[in-house]
N, C-alpha and C positions, 0 to 999 in steps of 0.2 A: 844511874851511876852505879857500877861496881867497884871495888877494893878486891884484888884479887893478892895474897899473901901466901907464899909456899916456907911450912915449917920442917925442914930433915932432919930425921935423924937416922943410923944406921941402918935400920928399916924398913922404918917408914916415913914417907915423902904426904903431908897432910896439906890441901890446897884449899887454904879457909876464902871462903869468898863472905863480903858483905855488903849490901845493899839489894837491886834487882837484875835479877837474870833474865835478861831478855838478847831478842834475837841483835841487838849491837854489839854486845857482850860476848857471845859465842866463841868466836872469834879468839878473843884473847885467853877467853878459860881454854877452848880446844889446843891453843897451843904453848899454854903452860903444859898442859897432862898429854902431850906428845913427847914435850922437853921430859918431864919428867919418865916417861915410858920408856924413854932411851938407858936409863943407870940399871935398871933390873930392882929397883926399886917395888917396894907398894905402895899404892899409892890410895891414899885417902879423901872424899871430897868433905870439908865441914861445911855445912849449912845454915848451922845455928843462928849466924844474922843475917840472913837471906829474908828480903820481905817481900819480895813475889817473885813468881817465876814464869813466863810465859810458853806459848808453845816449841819454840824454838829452843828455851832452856829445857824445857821439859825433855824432849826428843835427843837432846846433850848427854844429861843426867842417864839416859834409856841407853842412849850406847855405850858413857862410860861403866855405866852397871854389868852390859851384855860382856863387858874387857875387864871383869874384873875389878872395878874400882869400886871401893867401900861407902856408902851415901850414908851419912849419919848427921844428925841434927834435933833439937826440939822443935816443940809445940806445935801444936793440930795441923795448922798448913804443911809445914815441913814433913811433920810425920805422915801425913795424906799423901803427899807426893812418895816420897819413898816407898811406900806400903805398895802403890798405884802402880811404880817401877820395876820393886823388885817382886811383886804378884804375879807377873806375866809369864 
């Protein structure tokens, strides 16, 4: 299960997600941050209560980083992932 919650402000457009990002999921984060893509927006992904992320999340996370979107979250796993993303 994910919780998928968009916070704006003048901005920035922050898309907190919480539970697991896997490939069912996709789907609905890829098209909140289309929605959001449209205002001229930035747009931010929070991660912080994200408790796993599969290959299909991952490859997500890869393109919304290559478009610009900001990944940020704690603790090890979260930080692993991002690092792993924006390293490339």
């Amino acid at each position: 299960m994910l919780r998928v919650t968009v916070h704006n402000d003048d901005i920035v457009a922050t898309i907190e997600l919480q539970g697991k990002l896997t490939a069912n999921w996709v789907g609905p984060v890829l098209e909140t941050w289309n929605t959001l893509s449209l205002t001229g927006q930035t747009v931010s992904l929070d991660l912080s209560a994200v408790s796993y992320i599969d290959k299909a999340g991952r490859l997500l996370l890869a393109q919304m980083h290559a478009r610009g979107v900001r990944l940020a979250g704690p603790g090890l796993m979260i930080r692993g992932v991002i690092e792993e993303i924006t390293s490339r």
